[in-house]
Structures are given as C-alpha cells and as structure tokens.
C-alpha atoms as one frame of an Amber mdcrd trajectory, in Angstrom:
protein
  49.372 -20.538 -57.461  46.957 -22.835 -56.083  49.675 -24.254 -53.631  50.342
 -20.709 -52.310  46.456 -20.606 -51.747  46.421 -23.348 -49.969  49.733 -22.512
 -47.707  48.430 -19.183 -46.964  44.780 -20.933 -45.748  46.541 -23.393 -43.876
  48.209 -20.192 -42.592  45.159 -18.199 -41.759  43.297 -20.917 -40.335  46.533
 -21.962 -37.852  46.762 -18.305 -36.400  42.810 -18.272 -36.380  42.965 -21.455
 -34.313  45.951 -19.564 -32.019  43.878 -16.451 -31.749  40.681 -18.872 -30.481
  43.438 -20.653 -28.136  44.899 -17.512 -26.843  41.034 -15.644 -26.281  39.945
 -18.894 -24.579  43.181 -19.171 -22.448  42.151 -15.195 -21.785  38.778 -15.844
 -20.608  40.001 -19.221 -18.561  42.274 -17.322 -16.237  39.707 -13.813 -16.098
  37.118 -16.334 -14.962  39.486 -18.350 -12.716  40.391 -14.236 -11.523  36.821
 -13.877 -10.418  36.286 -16.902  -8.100  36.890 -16.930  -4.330  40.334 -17.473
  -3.527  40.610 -20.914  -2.411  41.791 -21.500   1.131  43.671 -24.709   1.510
  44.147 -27.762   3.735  44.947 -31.095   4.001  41.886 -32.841   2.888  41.842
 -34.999   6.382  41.194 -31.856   8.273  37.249 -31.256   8.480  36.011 -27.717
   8.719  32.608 -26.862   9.609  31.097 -23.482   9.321  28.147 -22.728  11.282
  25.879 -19.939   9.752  22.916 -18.244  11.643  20.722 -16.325   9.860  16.403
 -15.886   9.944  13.572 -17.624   8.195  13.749 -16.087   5.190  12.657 -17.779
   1.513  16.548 -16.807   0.612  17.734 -19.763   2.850  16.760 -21.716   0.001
  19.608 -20.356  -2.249  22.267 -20.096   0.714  21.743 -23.848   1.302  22.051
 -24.539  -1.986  25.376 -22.668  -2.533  26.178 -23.973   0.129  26.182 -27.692
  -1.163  27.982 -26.241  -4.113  30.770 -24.825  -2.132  31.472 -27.609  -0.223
  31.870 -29.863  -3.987  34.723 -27.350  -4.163  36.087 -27.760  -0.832  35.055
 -31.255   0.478  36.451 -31.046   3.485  34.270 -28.243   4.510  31.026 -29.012
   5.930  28.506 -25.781   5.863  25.019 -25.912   8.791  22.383 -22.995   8.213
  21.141 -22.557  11.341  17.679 -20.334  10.770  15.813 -18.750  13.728  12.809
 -16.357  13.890  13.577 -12.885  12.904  12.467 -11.835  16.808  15.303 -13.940
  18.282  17.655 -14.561  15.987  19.518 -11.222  16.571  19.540 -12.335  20.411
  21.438 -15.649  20.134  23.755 -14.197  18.087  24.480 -11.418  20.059  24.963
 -13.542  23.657  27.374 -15.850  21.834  29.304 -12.726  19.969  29.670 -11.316
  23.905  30.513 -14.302  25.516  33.647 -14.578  22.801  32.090 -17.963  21.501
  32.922 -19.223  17.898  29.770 -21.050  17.647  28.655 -19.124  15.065  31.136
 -18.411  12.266  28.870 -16.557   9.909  26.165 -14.328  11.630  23.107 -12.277
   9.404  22.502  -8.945  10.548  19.825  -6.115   9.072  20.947  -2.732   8.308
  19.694  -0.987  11.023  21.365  -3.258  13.501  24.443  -3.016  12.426  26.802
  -1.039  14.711  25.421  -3.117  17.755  27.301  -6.051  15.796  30.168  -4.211
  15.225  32.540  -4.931  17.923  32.744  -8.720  17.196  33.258  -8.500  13.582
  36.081  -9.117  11.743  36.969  -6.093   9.309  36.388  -7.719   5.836  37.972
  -4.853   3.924  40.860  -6.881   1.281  39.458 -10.023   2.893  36.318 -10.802
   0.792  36.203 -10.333  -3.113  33.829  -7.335  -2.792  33.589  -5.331  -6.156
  32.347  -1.738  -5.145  31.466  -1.042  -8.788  29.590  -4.133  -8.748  27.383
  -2.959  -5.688  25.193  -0.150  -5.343  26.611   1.967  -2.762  24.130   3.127
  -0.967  23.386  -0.915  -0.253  27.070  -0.348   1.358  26.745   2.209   3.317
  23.708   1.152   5.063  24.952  -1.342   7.263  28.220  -2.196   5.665  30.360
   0.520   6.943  31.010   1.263  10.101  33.444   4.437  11.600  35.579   3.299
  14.001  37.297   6.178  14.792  38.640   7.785  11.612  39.056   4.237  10.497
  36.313   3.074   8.211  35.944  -0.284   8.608  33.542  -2.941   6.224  31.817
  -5.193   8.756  29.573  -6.849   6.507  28.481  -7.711   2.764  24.853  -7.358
   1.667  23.630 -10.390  -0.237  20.536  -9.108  -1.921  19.475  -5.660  -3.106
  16.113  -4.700  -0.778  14.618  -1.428  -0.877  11.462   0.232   0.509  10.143
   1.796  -2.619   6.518   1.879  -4.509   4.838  -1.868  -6.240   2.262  -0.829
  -8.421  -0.574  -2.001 -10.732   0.886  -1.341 -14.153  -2.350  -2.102 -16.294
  -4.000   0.309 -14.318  -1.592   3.061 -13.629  -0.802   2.772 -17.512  -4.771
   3.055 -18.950  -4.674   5.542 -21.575  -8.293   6.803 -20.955  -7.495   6.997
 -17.001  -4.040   8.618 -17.781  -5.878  11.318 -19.919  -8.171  12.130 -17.272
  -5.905  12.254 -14.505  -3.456  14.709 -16.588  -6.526  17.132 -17.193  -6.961
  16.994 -14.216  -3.844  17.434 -11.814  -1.430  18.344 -14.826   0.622  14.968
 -14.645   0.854  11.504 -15.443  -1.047   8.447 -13.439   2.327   6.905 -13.830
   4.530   6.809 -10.701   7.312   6.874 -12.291   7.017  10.450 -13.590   6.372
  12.087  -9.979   8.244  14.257  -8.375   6.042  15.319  -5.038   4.214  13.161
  -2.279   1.253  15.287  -3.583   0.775  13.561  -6.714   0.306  10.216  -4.536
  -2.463  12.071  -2.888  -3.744  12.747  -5.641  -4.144   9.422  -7.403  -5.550
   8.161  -4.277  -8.088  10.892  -4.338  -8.911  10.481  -8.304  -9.048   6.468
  -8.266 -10.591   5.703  -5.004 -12.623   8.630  -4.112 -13.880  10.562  -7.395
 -13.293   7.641  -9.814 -13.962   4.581  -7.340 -11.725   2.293  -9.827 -10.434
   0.725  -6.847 -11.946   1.146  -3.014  -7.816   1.431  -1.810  -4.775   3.604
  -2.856  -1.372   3.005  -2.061  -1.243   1.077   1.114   0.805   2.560   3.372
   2.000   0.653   6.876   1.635   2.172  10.160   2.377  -0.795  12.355   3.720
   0.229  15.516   5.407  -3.022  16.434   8.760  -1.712  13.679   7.152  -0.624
  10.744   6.671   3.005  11.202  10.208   3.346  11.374  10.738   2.248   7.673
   7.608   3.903   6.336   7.649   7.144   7.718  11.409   7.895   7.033  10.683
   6.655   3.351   7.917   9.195   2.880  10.224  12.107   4.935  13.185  11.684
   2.346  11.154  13.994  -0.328  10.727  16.433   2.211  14.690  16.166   4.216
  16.173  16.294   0.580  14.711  19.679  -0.214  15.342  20.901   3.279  18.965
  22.646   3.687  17.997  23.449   6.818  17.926  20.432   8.339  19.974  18.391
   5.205  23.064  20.699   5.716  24.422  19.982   2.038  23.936  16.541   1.979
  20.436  16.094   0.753  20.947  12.242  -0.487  21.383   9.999   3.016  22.875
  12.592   5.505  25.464  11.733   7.829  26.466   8.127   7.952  25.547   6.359
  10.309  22.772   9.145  11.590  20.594   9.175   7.847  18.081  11.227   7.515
  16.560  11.335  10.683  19.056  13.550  11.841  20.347  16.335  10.612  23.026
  16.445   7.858  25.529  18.510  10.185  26.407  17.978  13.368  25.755  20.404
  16.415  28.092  22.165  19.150  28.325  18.761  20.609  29.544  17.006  17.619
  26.531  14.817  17.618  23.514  16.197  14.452  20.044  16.814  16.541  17.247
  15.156  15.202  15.949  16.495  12.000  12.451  14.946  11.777  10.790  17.741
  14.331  11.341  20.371  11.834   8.673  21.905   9.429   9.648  19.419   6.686
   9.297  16.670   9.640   5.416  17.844  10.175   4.517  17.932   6.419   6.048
  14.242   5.908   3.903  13.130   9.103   0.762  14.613   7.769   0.823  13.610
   4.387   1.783  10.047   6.163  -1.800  10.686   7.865  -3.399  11.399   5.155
  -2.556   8.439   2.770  -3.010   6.134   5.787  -6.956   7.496   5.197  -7.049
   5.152   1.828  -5.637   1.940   3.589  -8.052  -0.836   4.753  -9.377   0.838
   7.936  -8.984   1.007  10.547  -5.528   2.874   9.923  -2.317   1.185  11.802
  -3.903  -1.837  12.451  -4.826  -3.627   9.831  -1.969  -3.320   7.428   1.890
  -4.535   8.185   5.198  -6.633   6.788   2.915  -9.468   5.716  -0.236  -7.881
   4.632   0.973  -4.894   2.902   0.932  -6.264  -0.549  -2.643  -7.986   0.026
  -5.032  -5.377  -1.028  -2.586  -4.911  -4.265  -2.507  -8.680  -5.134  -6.001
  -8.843  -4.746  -6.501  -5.840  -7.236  -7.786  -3.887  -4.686  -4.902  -1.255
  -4.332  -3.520   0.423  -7.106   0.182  -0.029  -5.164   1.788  -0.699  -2.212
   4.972   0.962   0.047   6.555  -1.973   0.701   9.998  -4.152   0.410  11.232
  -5.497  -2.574  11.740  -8.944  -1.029   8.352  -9.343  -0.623   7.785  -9.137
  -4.701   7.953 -12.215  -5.273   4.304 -12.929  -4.295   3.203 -10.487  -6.488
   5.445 -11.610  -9.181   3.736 -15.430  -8.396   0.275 -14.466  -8.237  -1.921
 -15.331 -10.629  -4.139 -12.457 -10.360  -1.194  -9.541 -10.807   1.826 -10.911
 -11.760   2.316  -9.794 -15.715   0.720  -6.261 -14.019   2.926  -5.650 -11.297
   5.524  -2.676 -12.130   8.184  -1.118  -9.479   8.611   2.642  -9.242  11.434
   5.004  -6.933   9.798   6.727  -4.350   8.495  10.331  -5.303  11.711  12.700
  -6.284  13.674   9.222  -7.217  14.950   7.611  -4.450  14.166   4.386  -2.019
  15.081   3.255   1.317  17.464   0.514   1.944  16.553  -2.889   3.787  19.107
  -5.140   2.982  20.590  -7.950   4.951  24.225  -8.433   5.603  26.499 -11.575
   6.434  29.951 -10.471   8.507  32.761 -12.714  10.199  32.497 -13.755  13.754
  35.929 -12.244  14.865  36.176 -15.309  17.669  35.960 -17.683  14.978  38.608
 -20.439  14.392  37.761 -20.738  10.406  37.708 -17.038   9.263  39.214 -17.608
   6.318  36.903 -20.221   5.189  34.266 -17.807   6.190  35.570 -15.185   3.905
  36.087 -17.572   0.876  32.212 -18.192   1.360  30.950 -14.622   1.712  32.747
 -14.235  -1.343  31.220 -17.170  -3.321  27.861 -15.954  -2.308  28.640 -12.480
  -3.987  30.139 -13.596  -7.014  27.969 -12.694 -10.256  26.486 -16.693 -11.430
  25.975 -17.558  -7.603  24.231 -14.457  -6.625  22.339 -14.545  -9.237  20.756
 -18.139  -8.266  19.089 -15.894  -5.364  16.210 -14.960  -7.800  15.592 -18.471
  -9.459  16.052 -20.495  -6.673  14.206 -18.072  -3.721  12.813 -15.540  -5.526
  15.110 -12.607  -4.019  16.975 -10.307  -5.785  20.323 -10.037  -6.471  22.527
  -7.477  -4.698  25.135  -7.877  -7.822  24.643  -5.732 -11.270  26.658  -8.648
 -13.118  24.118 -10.666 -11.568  21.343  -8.655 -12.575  22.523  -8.865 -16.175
  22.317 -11.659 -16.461  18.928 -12.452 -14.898  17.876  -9.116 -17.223  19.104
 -11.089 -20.721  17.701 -14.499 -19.885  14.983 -14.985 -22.328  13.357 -18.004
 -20.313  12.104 -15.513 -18.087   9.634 -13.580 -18.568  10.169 -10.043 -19.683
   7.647  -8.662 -16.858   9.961 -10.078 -13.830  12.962  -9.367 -15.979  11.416
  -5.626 -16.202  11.121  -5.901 -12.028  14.489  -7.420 -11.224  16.214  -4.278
 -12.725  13.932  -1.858 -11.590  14.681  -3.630  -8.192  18.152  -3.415  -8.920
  17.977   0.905 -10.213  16.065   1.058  -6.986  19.170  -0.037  -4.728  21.476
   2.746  -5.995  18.984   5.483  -4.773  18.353   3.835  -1.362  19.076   6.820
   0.323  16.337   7.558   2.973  17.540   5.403   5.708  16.910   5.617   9.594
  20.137   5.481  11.947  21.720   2.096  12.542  22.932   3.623  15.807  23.682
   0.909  17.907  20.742   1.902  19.983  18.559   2.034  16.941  16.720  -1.200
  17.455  16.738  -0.961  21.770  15.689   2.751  22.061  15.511   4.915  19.156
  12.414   2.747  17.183  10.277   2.695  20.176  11.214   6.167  21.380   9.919
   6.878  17.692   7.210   4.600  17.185   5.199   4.845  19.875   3.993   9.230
  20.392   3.804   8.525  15.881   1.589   5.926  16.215  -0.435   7.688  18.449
  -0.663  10.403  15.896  -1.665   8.467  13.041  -4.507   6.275  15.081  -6.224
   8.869  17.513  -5.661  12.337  16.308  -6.988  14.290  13.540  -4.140  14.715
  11.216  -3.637  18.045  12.228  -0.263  20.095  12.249  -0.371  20.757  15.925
  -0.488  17.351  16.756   1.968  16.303  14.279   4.401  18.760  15.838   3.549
  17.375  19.314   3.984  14.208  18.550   7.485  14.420  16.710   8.578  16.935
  19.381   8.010  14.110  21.741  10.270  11.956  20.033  13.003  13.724  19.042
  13.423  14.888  23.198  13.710  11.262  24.114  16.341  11.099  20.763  18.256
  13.769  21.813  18.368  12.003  25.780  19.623   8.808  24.116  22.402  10.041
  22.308  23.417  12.374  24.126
C-alpha cells in the first residue's frame, strides 16, 4: 500500500512538473508572439535609423529604448535628432518633399497629420499595432488618413494625451464645501459628476467670487499664438454633441478628418460647412468668455502651454484645462501632488493631443523602422514612458501595469488611468486638414481672440466674430 502511495506521488508530482513545463513553454512562445518581429541581416551590415522628433521630456524614454533595441539588434545604430516644436515640423517636411531618406522616423502631432501624409509609408500589417490595445479615438486623430476610399494608417501614437480638466482633489472633495455647493446649485463640487459647462461656472462663481477659497477658477487658455484652437473646440464639444443640427448623427467626433468644427454631414458640395457659427457655436464662445473672467487677468495674455497649470500648482486655481502631458509637474510638485485628481470634460469626453511616429516612405531601412515603432508600442516598453519621462502610456496593457505597481504611489497610479479613461473619450478634436496648421488656426484664432480680449462677451459679438471665421473656412476648403 505504501508503495502504491508513493508510485502514484511520484506520478502526480511528474505530470505536475509536465503541466508547469507545458504552461511555461505556453507563456515562452505567447511572450516571444508579442515582440517585434525581428528583421534580419548579416551582422557586418550597419543600419542606422535617424529619428526626428521635438524637445519633449519623452525623448528621455525613446533614447532609452532605443539603447535597448539596438542590444537586440547590434548592428543597428538608432540617432534622436530633437528640434524645437516651431521648426521641427519644417525640416521634416523639406526633406519628406525633396524625396530624402535622411530621416527614417519622423514625429508628427495630430492636427498635422494629413500634410504628412503623402510621404508616409502605410503601416497597416506592417507594425504590431493592437487596436484593442489602443483607444480609438487616439487612432483616429491623426492615425488614419482617407485616401480615397482606401483608409490608410500613417502613423502610431506613442502616448495617450488629452485636453481634459486637472483639478485640486482636497478641495473639490471638502465635505463642508461639497454640502454648500449642493444647496446651493443642486450638484456636486466634484467634476467628475457634471454634465453642463454651467456647473464650471458655477464653481468658479461659488469658490472665487462668493466663497473667495481661492482668488482663480479653472484656468482656461486663450493664447492666440495656437492655443485657442485646442481650448475652444474642447469647451464646444458639450455644446456640438447635443446639437443634431449641426452634429448630423454623429455627436461623438463628427466626420473624420473634419471633427467637430464642422459639421457632422457634408453639404451639396460634398465638403461639411463649418459648424462652430451656429447657435451652439455662440454659447460655447461665451461661456469660453466668461470663464476666461476667473483666469489671472488680463484674459489671453497671461495664461498659455507653459503657464496653464501655474496658478493650480501654486494652489491658487481650483483646476486647470490643460494637456495631460503636462501632469507630470503637478504630479512632482511638492505643494499638489497627492491633491491633484483628473476629470473628462463636462458630458464625459476630452480632446485628443497625441503625438504620432510614421515611416519615411523614401527610406532605405523601413523595415527596421517598423520593427522599432513596434517595440516602442509594445506593453513593458511603453510603459517605461511614465517612469522614465513622466508621460503616459498610449497602451492599456501598459497602463495595467503601471495601475498594479505598488511602488508607486496610489495618487499617480489613480492619474495614469484616469489619463488613460480620458483617451477613449477624446472626441472633440479640430480638423487635421492638411491646411489646419497653415490656414485654418489662424483664420480661427485671430477674429476669437479678438472676442475674448476687447469685447464684452456679448452674443452679437460672439456671432460676429465666429461668422468671420467660418467665411475665411469655407474660402479655404472650398
């Protein structure tokens, strides 16, 4: 008996030890499934990839991957080439016309993205791109581009960037504030819970003007030199989304390519008009006016990209409308960090600003190219882009596992998925026409910012003003 015991343990413990072999052979060859495809060559032929991209804190973590993908392929030699965000676009685009393969990698932004599009290689099959792995709307925005009724992918975003609401959580969450706020206006201080551009307003009103807990609300940027282009649309999705007027049954992004800013059908011409001059237009610009009153004055020129979150850091603000990729000095400050909280816009949605890297189409090492787009993606390398720059990961693998790693803390792990939630409702986008950058924006810009600095807020001149720029719209695109 006690020799068939131990045969049938000696058993069990063999086909336990098979079972372990088998699973680990299992999860060897899924892993090996999810890396880049290697390219291969003779190890005496050297490669060299150049990539251009901006000054940006996530050249830290492209850098570093790339000295980890060239321990995988030695024969591959990776330069980062960063420029200034204002000229950057420009050398890329004089090489991509003169047909040089100087640059084999290029960074482009979402709104810029169809001006690219002629020189890039089509990366659909050709990257390991995981669609369920990437919030779509971080896609669309810059990824795809029509060409014809071909729909081509022209790019891969890297990190998940969205315009959406940073907010004081400490204060926003005061149980003696919230109380007095919801017997007053009938909802919660919290941003999270609102539904209306109203119930901004109104915590601007009760905390800086009847309460005077802080002397600023949510800072809102009305920089003319880009900015009003991101902020205003971000603000106008609330109003476009309940609009079918203008939205045309597609209330979450419109048309691609157009967004929002157009309408959601197109006309006799089989181009959409602009949408933005319409009644729902005027209300967004207004309320834009009057939450502008509760930034650090005066309005439109004090506040932009790199002062936004100031007033907030400082404790001065009870939020901010500004870009995720800009969290992480909030997240590193010592005055807000463990009280800094992200929220979706008003009505739960965001706008999308996230970069993208594409394939020069002129360049004599695509597939080298490819292999590294695809190693930047993949789930434990994208995920380096928050502990090595501070970014945030365009990957919900990645997120994962940034979200269950206990060494840090559980306030940024908090913000790197609400970062994340926010990228799957980034919706409220302006074109990426390939005129968007060289016509549209200061066609936009410039009669809006007039608005918001010498006028009085007032519906007329709202209409005026939007009127103004959807007639030089309507001239550009024909």
């Amino acid at each position: 008996m006690t020799t068939k015991i131990s045969i049938s343990k000696a058993i069990a413990a063999i086909t336990v030890i098979v079972i372990i072999v088998i699973a680990g052979v299992g999860i060897y060859y899924y892993y090996i499934s999810t890396l880049p495809s290697k390219p291969t060559a003779p190890s005496h032929i050297p490669v060299t990839l150049n990539v251009i991209t901006f000054t940006d804190p996530s050249n830290a973590w492209l850098q570093a991957a790339a000295t980890s993908f060239e321990k995988l392929y030695p024969w591959v030699t990776i330069n980062v080439i960063a420029q200034g965000f204002d000229s950057y676009g420009t050398t890329e685009l004089t090489a991509l016309k003169a047909q040089s393969g100087t640059y084999n990698i290029i960074t482009y932004t979402s709104t810029s993205a169809l001006g690219f599009a002629p020189y890039l290689v089509d990366l659909t099959g050709l990257v390991n791109l995981n669609t369920s792995d990437i919030p779509a709307p971080q896609l669309n925005f810059g990824g795809y581009y029509k060409n014809g009724t071909a729909t081509e992918l022209i790019g891969t975003p890297y990190d998940t960037s969205t315009f959406t609401f940073f907010y004081n959580t400490t204060l926003m969450n005061n149980p003696t504030l919230n109380s007095q706020f919801e017997a007053k206006y009938g909802i919660s201080l919290n941003p999270n819970t609102w539904t209306s551009w109203q119930d901004v307003l109104d915590a601007d009103n009760f905390l800086v003007t009847q309460n005077h807990i802080v002397p600023y609300g949510l800072i809102v940027d009305g920089s003319q030199s880009h900015d009003i282009i991101d902020t205003f649309p971000a603000i106008f999705g609330n109003y476009y989304a309940n609009d079918p007027s203008i939205n045309g049954g597609h209330p979450n992004g419109g048309l691609l390519n157009y967004n929002i800013m157009f309408n959601g059908y197109t006309g006799s011409n089989g181009i959409p008009a602009p949408s933005f001059n319409s009644t729902a237009g005027v209300q967004a610009l207004m309320m834009m006016y009057k939450l502008m009153q509760f930034d650090p004055q005066p309005a439109g020129t004090t506040i932009n990209y790199g002062t936004v979150f100031a007033p907030l850091q400082a404790g001065e603000a009870w939020g901010a409308l500004m870009f995720t990729a800009d969290g992480t000095t909030l997240l590193t400050s010592q005055n807000v960090s463990s009280s800094i909280g992200v929220a979706s816009l008003p009505g739960n949605y965001a706008e999308t600003g996230t970069d993208f890297y594409a394939v020069n189409k002129y360049s004599a090492n695509q597939n080298y190219s490819e292999a590294f787009i695809s190693y930047l993606i993949s789930p434990k390398v994208n995920a380096q882009i928050y502990t090595i720059a501070g970014e945030f990961p365009i990957s919900a693998a990645a997120t994962a596992m940034l979200t269950s790693n206990t060494s840090i803390p559980q306030y940024q792990r908090n913000v790197i998925q609400a970062v994340f939630n926010s990228g799957s409702e980034g919706w409220a986008n302006p074109p990426n026409l390939p005129i968007t950058s060289s016509t549209l924006i200061p066609a936009f810009n410039g009669p809006i910012y007039s608005y918001l600095t010498s006028s009085n807020g007032s519906a007329t001149a709202a209409q005026q003003a939007l009127n103004s720029a959807a007639s030089a719209w309507e001239q550009a695109v024909g």
